[in-house]
BALOBA-1460 file (C-alpha; in Angstrom, 3 decimals):
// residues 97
<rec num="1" residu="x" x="25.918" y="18.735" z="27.900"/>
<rec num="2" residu="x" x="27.411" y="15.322" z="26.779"/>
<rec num="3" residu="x" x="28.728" y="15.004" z="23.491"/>
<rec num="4" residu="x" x="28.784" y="11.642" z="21.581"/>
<rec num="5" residu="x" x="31.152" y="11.277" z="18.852"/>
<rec num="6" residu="x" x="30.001" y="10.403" z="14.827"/>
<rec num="7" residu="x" x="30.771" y="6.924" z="15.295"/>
<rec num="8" residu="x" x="28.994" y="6.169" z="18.494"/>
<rec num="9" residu="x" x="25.943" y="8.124" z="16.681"/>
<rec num="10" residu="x" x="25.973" y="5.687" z="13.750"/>
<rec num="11" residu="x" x="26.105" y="2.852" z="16.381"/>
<rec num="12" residu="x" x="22.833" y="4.158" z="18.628"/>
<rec num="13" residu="x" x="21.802" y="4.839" z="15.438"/>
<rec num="14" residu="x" x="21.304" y="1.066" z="13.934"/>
<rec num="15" residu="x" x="20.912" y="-0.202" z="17.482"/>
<rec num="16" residu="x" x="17.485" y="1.943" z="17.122"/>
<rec num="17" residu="x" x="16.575" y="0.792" z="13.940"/>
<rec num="18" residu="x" x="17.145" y="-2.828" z="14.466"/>
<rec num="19" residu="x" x="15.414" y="-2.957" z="17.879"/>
<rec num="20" residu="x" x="12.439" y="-0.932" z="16.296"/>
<rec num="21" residu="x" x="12.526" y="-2.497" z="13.160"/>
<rec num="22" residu="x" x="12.000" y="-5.983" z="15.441"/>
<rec num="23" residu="x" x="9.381" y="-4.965" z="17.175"/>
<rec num="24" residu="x" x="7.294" y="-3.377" z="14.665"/>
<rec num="25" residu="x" x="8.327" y="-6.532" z="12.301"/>
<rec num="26" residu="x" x="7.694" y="-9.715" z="14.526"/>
<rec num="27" residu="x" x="6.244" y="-8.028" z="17.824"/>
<rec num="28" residu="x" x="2.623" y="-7.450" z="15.469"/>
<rec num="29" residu="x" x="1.881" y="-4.235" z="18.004"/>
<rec num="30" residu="x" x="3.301" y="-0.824" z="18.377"/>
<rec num="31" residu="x" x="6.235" y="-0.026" z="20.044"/>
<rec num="32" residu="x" x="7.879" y="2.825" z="22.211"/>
<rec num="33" residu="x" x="11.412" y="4.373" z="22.058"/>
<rec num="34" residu="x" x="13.025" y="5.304" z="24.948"/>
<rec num="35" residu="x" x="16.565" y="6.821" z="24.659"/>
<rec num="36" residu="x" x="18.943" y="8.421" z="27.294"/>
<rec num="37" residu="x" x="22.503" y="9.818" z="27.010"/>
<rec num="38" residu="x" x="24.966" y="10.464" z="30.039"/>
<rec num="39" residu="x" x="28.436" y="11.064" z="30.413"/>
<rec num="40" residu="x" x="29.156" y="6.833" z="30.218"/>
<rec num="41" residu="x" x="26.866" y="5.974" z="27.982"/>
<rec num="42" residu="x" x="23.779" y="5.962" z="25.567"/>
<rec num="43" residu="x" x="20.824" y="3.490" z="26.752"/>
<rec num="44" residu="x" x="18.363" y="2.688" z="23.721"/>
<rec num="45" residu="x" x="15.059" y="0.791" z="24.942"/>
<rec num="46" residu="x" x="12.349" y="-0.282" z="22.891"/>
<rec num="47" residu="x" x="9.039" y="-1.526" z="24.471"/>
<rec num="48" residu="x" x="6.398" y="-3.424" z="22.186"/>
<rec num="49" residu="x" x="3.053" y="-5.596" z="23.142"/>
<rec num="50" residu="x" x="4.349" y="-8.958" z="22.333"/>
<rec num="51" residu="x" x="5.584" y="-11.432" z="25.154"/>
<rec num="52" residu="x" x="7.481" y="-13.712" z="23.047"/>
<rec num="53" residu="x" x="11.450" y="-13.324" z="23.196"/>
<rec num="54" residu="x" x="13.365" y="-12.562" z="20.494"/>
<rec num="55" residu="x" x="15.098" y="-15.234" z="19.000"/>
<rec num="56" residu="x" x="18.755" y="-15.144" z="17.693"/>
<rec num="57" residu="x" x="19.186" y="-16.927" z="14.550"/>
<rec num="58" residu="x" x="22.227" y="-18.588" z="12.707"/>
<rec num="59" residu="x" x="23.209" y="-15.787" z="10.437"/>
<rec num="60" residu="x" x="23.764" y="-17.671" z="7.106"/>
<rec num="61" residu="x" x="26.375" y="-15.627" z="4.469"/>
<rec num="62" residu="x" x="23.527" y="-15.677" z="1.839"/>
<rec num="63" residu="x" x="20.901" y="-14.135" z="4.088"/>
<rec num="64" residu="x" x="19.599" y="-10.790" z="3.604"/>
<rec num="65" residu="x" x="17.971" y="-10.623" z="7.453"/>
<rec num="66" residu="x" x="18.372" y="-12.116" z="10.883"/>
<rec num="67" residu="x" x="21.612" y="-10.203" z="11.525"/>
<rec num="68" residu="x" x="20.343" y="-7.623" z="13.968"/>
<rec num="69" residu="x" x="20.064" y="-8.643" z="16.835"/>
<rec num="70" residu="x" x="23.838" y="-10.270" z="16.612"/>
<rec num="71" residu="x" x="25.014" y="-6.530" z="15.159"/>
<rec num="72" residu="x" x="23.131" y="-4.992" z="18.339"/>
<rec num="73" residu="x" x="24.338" y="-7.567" z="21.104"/>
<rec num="74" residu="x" x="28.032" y="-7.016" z="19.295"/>
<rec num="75" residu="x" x="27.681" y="-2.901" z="19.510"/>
<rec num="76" residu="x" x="26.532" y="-2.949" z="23.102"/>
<rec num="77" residu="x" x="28.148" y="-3.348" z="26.127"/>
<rec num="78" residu="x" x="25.344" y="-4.510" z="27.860"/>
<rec num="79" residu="x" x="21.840" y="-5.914" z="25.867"/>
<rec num="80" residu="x" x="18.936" y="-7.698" z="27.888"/>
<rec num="81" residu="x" x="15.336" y="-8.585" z="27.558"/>
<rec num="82" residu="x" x="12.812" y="-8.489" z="30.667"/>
<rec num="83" residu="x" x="8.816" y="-8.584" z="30.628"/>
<rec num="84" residu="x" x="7.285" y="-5.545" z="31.410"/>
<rec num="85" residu="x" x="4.377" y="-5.338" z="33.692"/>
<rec num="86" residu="x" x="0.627" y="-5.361" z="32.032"/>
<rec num="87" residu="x" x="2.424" y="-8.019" z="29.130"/>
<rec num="88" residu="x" x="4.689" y="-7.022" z="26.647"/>
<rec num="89" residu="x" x="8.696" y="-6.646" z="27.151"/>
<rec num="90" residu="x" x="11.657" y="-4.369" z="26.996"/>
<rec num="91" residu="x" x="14.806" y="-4.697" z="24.678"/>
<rec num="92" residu="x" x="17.205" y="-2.969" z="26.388"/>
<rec num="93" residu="x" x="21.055" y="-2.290" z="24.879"/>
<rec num="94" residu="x" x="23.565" y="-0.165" z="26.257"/>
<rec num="95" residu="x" x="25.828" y="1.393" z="24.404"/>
<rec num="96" residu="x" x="29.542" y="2.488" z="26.283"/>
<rec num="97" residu="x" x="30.474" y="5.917" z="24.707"/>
């Protein structure tokens, strides 16, 4: 069994809740959570109905939102966005553990 340690918990952890936060918040559908853990690393993916891409916005001091999907690209080792098949997309980060 792998073992992840606290702090890479807390970082899957707001990884999830950004990406699903997103695309419950500007995708306007439902989404899906997909999560898997090996030895390397933890992959959150989060699949809603909406085409559009995700935009990354200038993250003012003042601003109480738009921060994560800069948090997310900065916790992951690797973060992408591809269309699925039958419309909609997957947010995809991976997280090095």
């Amino acid at each position: 069994m792998t073992r992840v340690d606290a702090g890479h918990i807390d970082d899957a952890t707001l990884i999830v809740s950004e990406l699903v936060t997103n695309a419950t918040r500007h995708g306007h559908s439902a989404c899906r959570l997909r999560l898997q853990v090996s030895d390397q690393q933890v992959t959150v993916e989060v699949y809603d109905d909406n085409p559009g891409q995700p935009r990354m916005r200038s993250v003012m001091a003042e601003s109480e939102g738009g921060r994560g999907l800069a948090m997310v690209r900065c916790l992951a080792q690797r973060f992408d966005i591809a269309p699925v098949s039958g419309g909609g997309k997957r947010v995809r980060a991976v997280l090095a553990i």
